[in-house]
DOKEDO-116642 format. One line per 2 residues: their letters; for each residue x, y, z of N, C-alpha, C. Coordinates in pm, 1 decimal. Layout:
% DOKEDO-116642
A> X/Y/Z/X/Y/Z/X/Y/Z ~ ... $
% end
This chain:
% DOKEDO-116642
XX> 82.4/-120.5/0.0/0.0/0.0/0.0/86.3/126.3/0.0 ~ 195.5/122.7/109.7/300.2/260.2/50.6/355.8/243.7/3.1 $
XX> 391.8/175.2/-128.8/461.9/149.1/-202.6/362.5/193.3/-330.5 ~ 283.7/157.1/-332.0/163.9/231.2/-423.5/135.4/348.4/-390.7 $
XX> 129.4/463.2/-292.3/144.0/558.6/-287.2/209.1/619.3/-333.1 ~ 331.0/590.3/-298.2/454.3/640.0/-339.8/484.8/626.5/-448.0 $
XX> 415.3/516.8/-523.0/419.7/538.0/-684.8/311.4/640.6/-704.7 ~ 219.6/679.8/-649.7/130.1/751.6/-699.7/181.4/944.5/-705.1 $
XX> 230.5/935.9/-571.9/326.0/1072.3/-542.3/416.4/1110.2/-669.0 ~ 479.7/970.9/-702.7/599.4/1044.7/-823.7/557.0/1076.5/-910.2 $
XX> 414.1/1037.9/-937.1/359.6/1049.0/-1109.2/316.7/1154.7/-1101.2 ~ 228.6/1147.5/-972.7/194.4/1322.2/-978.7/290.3/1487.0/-968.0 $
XX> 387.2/1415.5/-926.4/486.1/1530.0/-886.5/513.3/1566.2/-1016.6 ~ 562.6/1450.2/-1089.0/648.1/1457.5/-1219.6/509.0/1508.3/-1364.7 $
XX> 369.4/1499.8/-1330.3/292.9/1574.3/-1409.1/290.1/1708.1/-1341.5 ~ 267.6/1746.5/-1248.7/304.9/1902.0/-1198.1/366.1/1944.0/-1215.1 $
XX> 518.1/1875.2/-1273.4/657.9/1987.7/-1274.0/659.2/1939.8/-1437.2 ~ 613.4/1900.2/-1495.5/605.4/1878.0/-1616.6/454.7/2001.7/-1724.8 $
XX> 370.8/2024.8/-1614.1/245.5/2126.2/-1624.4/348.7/2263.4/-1615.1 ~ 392.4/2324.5/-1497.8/473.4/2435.7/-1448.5/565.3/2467.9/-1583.1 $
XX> 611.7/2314.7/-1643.5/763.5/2357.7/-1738.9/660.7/2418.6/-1850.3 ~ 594.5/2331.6/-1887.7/495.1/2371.1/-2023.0/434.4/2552.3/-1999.5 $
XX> 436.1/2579.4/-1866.3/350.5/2697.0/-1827.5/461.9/2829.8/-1832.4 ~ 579.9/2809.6/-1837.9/723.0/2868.8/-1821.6/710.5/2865.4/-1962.5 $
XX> 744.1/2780.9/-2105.7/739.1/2794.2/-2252.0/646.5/2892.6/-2259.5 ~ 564.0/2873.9/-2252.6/413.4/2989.6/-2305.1/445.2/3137.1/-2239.7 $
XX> 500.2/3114.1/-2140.3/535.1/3253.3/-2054.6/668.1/3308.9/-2156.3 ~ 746.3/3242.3/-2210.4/855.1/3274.1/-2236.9/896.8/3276.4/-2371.8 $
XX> 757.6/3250.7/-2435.2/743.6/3219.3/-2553.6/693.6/3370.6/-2614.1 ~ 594.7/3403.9/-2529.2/486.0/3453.2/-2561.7/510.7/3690.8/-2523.9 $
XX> 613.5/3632.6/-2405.0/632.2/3711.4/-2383.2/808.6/3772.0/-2319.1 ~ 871.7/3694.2/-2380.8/1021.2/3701.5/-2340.3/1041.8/3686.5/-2182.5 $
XX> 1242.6/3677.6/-2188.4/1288.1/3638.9/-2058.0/1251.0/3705.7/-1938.2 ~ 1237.0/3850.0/-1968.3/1265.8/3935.1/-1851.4/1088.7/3951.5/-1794.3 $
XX> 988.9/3884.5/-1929.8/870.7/3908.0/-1830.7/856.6/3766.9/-1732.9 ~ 923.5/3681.1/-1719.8/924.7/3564.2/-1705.8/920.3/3590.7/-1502.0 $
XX> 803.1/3590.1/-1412.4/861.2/3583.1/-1273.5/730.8/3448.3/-1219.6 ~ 811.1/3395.4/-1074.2/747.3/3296.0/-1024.8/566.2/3356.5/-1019.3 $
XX> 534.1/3445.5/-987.1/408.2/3495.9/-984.9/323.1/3440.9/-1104.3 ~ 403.0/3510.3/-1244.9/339.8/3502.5/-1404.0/350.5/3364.0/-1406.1 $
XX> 427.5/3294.1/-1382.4/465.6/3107.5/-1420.0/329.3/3051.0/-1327.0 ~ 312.1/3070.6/-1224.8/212.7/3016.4/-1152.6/82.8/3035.9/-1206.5 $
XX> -1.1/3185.9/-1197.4/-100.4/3218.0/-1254.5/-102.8/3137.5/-1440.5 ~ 11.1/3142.9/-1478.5/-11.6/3068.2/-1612.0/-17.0/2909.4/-1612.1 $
XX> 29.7/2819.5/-1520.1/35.3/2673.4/-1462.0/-132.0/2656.4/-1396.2 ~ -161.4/2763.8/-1323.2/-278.9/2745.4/-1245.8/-279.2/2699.1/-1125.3 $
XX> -170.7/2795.4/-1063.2/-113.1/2649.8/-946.3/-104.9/2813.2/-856.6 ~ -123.7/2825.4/-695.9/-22.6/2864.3/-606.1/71.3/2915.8/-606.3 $
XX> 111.2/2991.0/-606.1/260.5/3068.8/-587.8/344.4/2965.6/-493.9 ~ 273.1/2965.7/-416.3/335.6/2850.0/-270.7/377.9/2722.8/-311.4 $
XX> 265.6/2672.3/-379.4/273.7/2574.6/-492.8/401.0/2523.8/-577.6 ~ 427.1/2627.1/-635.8/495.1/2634.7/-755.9/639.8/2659.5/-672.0 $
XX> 683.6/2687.3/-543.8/825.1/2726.3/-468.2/830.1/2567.1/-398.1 ~ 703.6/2456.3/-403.4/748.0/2307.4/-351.9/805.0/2249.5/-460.1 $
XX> 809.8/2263.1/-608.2/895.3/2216.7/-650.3/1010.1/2294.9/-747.6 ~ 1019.1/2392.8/-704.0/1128.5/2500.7/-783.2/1167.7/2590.1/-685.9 $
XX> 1286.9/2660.9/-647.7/1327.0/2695.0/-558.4/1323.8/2825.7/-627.0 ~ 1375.1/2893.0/-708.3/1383.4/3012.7/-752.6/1393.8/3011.4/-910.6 $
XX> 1378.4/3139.8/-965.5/1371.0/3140.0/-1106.6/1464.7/3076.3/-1182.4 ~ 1561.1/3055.7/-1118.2/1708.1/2983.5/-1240.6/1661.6/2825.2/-1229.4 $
XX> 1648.9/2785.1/-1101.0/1622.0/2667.0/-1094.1/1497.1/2597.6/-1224.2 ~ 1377.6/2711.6/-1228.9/1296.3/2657.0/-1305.6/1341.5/2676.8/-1447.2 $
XX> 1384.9/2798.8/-1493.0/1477.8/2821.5/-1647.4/1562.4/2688.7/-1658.3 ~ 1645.8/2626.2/-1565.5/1733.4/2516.1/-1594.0/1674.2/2414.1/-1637.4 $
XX> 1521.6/2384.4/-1505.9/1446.1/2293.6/-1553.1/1345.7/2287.5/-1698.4 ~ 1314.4/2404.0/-1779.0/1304.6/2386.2/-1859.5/1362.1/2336.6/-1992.2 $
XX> 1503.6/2393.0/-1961.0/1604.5/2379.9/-2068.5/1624.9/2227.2/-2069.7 ~ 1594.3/2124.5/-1963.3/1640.1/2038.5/-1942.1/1520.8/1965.5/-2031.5 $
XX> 1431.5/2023.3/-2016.9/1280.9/1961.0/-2048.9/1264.1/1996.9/-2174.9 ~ 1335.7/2116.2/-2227.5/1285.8/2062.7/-2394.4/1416.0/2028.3/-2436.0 $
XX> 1496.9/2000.0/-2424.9/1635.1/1907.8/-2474.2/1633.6/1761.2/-2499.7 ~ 1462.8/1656.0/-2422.3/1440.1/1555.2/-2410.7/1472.5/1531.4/-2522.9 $
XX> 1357.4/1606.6/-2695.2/1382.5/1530.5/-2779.4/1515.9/1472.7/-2855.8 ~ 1578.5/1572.1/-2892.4/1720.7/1571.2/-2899.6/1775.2/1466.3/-2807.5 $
XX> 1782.8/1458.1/-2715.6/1873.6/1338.1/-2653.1/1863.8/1189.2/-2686.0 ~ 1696.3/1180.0/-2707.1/1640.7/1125.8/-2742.9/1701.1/1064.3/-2888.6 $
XX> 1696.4/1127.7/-2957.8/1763.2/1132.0/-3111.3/1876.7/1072.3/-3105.4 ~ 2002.8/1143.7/-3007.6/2159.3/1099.3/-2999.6/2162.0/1026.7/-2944.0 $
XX> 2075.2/985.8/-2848.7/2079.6/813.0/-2811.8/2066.7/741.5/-2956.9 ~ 1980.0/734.6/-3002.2/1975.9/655.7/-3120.6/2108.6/662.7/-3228.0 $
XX> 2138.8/741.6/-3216.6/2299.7/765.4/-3311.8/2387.3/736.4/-3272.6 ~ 2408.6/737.0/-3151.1/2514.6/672.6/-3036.6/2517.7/509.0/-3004.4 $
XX> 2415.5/462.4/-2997.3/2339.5/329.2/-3029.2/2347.8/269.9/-3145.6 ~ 2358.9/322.4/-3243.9/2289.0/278.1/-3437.1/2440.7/197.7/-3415.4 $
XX> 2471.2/117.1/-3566.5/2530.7/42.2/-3622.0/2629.2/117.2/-3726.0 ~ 2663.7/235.9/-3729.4/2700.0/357.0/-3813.4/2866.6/361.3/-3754.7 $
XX> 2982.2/376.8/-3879.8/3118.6/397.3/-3840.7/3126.8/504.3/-3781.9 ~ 3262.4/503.4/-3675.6/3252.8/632.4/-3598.1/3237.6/727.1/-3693.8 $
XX> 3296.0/745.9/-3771.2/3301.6/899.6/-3879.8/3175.4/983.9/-3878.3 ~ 3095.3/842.2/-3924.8/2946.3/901.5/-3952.4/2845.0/909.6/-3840.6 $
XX> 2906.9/855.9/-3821.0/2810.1/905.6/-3601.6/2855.5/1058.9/-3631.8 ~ 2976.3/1049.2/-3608.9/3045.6/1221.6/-3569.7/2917.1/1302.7/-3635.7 $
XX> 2934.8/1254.7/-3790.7/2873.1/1393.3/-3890.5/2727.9/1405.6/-3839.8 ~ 2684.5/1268.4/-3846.2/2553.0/1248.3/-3784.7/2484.0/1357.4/-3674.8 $
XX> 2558.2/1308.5/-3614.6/2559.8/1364.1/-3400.4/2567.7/1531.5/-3470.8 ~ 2663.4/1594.9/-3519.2/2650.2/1724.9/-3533.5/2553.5/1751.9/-3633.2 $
XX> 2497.4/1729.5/-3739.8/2406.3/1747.3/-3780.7/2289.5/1755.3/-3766.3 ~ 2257.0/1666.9/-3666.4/2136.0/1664.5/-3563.4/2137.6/1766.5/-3463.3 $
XX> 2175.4/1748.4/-3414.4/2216.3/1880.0/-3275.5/2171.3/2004.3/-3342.7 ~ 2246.2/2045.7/-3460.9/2251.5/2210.7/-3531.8/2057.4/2172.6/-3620.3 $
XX> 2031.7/2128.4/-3665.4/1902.1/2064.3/-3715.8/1813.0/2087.7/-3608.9 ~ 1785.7/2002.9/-3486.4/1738.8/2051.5/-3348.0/1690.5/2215.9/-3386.3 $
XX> 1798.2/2254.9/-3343.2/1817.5/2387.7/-3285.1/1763.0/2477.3/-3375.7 ~ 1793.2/2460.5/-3517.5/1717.0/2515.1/-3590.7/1595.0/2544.4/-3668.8 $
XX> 1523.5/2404.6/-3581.3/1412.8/2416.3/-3614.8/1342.3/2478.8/-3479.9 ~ 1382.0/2467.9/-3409.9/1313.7/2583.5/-3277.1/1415.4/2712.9/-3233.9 $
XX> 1444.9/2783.6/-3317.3/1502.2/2900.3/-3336.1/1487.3/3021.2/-3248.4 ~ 1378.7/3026.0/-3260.6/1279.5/3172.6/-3211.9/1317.7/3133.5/-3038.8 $
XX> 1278.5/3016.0/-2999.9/1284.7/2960.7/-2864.0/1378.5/2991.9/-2781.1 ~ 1465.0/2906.5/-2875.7/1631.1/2904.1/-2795.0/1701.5/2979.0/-2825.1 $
XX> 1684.8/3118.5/-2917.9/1701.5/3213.7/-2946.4/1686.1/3282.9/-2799.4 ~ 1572.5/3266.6/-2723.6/1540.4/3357.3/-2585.0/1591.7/3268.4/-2490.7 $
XX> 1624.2/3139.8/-2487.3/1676.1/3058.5/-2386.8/1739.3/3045.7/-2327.9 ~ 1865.7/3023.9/-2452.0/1966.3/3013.7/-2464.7/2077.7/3145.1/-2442.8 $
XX> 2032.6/3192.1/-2498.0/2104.0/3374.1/-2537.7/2131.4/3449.5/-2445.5 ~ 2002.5/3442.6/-2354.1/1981.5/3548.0/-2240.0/2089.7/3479.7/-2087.6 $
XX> 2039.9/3513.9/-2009.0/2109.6/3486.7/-1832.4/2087.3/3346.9/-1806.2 ~ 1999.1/3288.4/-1858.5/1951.4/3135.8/-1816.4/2118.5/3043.2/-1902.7 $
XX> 2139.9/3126.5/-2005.3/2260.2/2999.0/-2064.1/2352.8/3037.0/-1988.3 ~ 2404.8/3166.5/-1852.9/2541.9/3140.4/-1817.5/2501.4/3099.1/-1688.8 $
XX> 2365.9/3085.3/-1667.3/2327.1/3022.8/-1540.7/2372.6/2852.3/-1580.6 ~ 2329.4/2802.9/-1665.4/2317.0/2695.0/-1706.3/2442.2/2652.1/-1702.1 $
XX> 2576.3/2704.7/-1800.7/2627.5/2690.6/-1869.7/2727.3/2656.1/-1720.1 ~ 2781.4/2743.7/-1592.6/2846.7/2737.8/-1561.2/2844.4/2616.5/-1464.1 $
XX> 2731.3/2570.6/-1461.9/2744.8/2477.8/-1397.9/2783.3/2310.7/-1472.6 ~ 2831.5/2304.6/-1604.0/2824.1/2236.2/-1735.6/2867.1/2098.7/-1663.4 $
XX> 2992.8/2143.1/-1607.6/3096.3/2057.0/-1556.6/3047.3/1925.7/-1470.3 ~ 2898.2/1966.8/-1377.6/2875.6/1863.7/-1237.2/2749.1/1833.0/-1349.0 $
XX> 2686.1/1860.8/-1446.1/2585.6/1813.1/-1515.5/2617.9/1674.9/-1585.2 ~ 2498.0/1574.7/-1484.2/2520.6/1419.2/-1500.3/2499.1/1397.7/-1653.3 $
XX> 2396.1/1497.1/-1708.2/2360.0/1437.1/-1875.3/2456.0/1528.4/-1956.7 ~ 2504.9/1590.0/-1911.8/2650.6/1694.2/-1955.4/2751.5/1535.9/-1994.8 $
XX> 2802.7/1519.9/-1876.6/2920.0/1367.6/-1861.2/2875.6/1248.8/-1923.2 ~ 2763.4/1245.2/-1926.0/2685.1/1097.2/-1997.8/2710.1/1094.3/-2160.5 $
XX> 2691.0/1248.1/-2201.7/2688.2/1245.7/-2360.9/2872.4/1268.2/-2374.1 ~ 2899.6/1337.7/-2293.6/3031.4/1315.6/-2309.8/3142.6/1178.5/-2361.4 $
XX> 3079.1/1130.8/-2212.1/3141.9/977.1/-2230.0/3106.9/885.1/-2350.0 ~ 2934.2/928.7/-2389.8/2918.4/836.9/-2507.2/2998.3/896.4/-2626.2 $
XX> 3027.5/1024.3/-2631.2/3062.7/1089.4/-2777.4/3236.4/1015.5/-2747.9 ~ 3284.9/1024.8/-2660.5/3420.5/914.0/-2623.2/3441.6/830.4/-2691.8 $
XX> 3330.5/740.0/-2629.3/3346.6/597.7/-2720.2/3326.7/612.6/-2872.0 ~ 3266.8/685.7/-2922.5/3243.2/699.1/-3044.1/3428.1/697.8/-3086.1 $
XX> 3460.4/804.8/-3004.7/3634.2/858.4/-3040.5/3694.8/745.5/-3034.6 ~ 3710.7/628.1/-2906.9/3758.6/555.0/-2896.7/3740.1/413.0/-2967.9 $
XX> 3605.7/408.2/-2993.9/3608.5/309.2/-3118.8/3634.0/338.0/-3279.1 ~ 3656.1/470.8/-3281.1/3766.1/468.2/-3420.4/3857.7/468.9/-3432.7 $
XX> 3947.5/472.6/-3304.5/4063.8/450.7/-3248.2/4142.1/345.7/-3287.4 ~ 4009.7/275.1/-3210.3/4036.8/97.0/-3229.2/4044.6/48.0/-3332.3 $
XX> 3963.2/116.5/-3425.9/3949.7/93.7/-3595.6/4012.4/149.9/-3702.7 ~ 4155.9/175.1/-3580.2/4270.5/285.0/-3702.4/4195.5/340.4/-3781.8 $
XX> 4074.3/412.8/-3750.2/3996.9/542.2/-3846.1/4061.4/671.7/-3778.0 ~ 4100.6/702.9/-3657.2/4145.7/778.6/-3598.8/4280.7/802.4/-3527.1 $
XX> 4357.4/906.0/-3513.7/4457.2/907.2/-3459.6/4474.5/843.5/-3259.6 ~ 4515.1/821.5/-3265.0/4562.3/777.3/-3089.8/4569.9/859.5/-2983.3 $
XX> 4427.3/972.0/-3000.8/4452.0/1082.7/-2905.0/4332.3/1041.4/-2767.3 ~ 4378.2/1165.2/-2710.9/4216.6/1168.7/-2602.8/4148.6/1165.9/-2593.8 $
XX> 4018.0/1024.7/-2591.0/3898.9/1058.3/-2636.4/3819.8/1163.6/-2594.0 ~ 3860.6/1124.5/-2453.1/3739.6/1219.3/-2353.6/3758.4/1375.1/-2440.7 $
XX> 3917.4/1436.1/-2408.2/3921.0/1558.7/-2472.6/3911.1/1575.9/-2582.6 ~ 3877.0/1507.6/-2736.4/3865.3/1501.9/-2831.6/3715.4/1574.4/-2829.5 $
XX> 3639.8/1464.8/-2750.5/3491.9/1493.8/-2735.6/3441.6/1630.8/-2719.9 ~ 3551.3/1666.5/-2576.7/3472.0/1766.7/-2543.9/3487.4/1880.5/-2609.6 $
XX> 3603.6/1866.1/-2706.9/3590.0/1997.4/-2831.6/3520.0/1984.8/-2938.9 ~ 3521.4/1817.1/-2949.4/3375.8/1819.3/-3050.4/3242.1/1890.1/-2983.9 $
XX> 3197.5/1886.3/-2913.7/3074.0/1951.6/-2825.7/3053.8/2059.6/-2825.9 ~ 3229.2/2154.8/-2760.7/3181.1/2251.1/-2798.1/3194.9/2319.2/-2928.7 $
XX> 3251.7/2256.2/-3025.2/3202.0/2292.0/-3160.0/3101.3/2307.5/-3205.4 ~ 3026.8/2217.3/-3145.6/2866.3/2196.9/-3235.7/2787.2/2340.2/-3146.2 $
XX> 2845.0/2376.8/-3014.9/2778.0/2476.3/-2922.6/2803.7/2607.2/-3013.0 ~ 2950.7/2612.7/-3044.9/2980.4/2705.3/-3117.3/2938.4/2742.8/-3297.3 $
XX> 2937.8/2636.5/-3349.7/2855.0/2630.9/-3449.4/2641.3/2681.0/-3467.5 ~ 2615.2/2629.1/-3317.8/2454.0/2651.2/-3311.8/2476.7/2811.8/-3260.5 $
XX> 2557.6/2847.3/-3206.6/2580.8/3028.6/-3164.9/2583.5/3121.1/-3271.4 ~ 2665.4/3097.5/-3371.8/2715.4/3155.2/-3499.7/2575.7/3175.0/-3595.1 $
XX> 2504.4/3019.8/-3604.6/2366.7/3003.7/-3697.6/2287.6/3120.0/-3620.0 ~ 2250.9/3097.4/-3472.3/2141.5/3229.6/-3447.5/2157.1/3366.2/-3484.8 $
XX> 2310.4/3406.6/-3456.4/2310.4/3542.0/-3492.8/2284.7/3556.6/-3653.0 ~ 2386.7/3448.8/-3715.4/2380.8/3461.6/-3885.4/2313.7/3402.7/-3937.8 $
XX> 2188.3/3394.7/-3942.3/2057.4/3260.7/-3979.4/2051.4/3253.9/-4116.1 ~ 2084.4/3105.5/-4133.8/2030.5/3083.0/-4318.4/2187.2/3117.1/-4434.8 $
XX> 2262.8/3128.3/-4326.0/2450.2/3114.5/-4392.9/2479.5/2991.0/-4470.0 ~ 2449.7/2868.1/-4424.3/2477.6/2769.3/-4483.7/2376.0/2674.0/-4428.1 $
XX> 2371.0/2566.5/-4502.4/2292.7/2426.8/-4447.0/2304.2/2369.0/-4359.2 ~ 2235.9/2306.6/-4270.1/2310.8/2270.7/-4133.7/2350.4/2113.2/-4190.7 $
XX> 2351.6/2084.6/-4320.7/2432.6/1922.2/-4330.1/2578.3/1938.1/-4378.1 ~ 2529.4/2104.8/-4450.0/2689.2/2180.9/-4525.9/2832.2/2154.7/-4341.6 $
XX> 2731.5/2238.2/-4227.8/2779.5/2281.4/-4103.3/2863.6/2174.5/-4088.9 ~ 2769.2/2051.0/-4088.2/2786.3/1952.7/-3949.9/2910.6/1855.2/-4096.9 $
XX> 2899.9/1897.0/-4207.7/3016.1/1836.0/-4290.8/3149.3/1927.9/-4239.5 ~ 3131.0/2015.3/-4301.4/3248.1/2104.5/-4224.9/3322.7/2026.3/-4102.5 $
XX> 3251.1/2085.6/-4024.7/3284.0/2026.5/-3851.3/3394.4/1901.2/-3864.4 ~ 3285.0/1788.9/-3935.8/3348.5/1621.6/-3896.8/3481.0/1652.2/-4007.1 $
XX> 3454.0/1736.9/-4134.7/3601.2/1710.9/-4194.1/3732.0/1773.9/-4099.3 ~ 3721.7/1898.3/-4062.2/3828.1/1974.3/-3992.1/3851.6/1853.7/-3847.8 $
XX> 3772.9/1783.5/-3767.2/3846.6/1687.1/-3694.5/3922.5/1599.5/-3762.3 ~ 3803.3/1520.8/-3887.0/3887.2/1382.6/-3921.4/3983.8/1415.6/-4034.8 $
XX> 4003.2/1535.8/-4113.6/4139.2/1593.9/-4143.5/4217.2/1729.1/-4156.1 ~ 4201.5/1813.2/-4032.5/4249.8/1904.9/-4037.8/4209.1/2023.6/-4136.0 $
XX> 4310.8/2140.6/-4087.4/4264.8/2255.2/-4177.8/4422.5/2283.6/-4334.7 ~ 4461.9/2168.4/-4297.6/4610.1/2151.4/-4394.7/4546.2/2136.4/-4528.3 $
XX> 4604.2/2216.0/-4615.8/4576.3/2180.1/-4777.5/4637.0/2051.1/-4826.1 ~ 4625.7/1981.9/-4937.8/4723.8/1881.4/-4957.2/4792.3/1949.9/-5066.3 $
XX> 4919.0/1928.1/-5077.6/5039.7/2000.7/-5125.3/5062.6/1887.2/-5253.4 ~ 5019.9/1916.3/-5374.3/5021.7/1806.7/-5443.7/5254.4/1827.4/-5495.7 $
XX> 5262.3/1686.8/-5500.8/5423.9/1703.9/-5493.1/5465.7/1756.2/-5658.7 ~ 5565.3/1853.9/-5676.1/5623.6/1923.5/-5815.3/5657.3/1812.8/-5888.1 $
% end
């Protein structure tokens, strides 16, 4: 019997803070970052002010939790690419192509999301973020099984990764300000060639 409760508690918690996130988009959608306060999020959820501080502690906390909450699909996605049957190479191009694709199809969004105080709220905490280290480690193995498959040089995966990452961060930064520069399959080609061969011309011999 409390064990069935307690299943009943999580479902409900997790549709309430899942109602609140949806109620934060529309707030933030509708009317940018800075109109965004626990008061407006509540009255738009339909919930308590009081309410809405049992499961969010203050405004960054809930901005984080959103960001976290629409990133599902996407992760969603690079699981599957990270997972698939695909040579590392084409994971790589894959994985960045998707990511910049994502992003550009919800533009306007993460245009206000991302851009504003919520990404250096977010951002600085990158390091202790468990799904931060998780995609990390998987984009690793990607490194390290082309390693294994003399497709790749004998370097660091982990640090390989994490400049692949923030490439693709730096690549989705560049598209918002300069929208519609290039294709995001043109991008995410770019990207995987300059890892898997440099920015060296080939020097055909005299």
């Amino acid at each position: 019997m409390k064990k069935n409760k307690s299943n009943r508690k999580r479902i409900w918690d997790a549709a309430k803070k899942q109602t609140i996130v949806q109620a934060v988009i529309r707030v933030l959608t509708e009317h940018g970052f800075e109109r965004i306060t626990m008061d407006r999020v509540a009255a738009e959820a339909g919930i308590a002010k009081g309410t809405l501080y049992l499961y969010f502690k203050d405004k960054d906390e809930l901005l984080a939790a959103v960001l976290e909450f629409s990133l599902e699909p996407l992760v969603r996605k690079l699981d599957e690419l990270i997972q698939s049957d695909l040579p590392p190479d084409r994971k790589i191009e894959y994985i960045a192509q998707r990511y910049l694709k994502y992003f550009e199809e919800n533009r306007d969004f993460y245009r206000i999301l991302l851009l504003e105080r919520v990404r250096r709220s977010y951002h600085c905490h990158v390091a202790e973020n468990i799904r931060y280290k998780d995609y990390l480690e998987a984009v690793a193995g990607i490194i390290q099984e082309g390693i294994a498959k003399n497709l790749f040089k004998p370097l660091d995966a982990v640090k390989v990764a994490a400049m692949l990452i923030e490439s693709c961060v730096a690549l989705l930064y560049h598209r918002m300000f300069w929208p519609g520069t290039t294709p995001v399959e043109e991008d995410a080609r770019m990207l995987a060639q300059i890892f898997f061969h440099g920015m060296h011309r080939e020097v055909s011999a005299a």
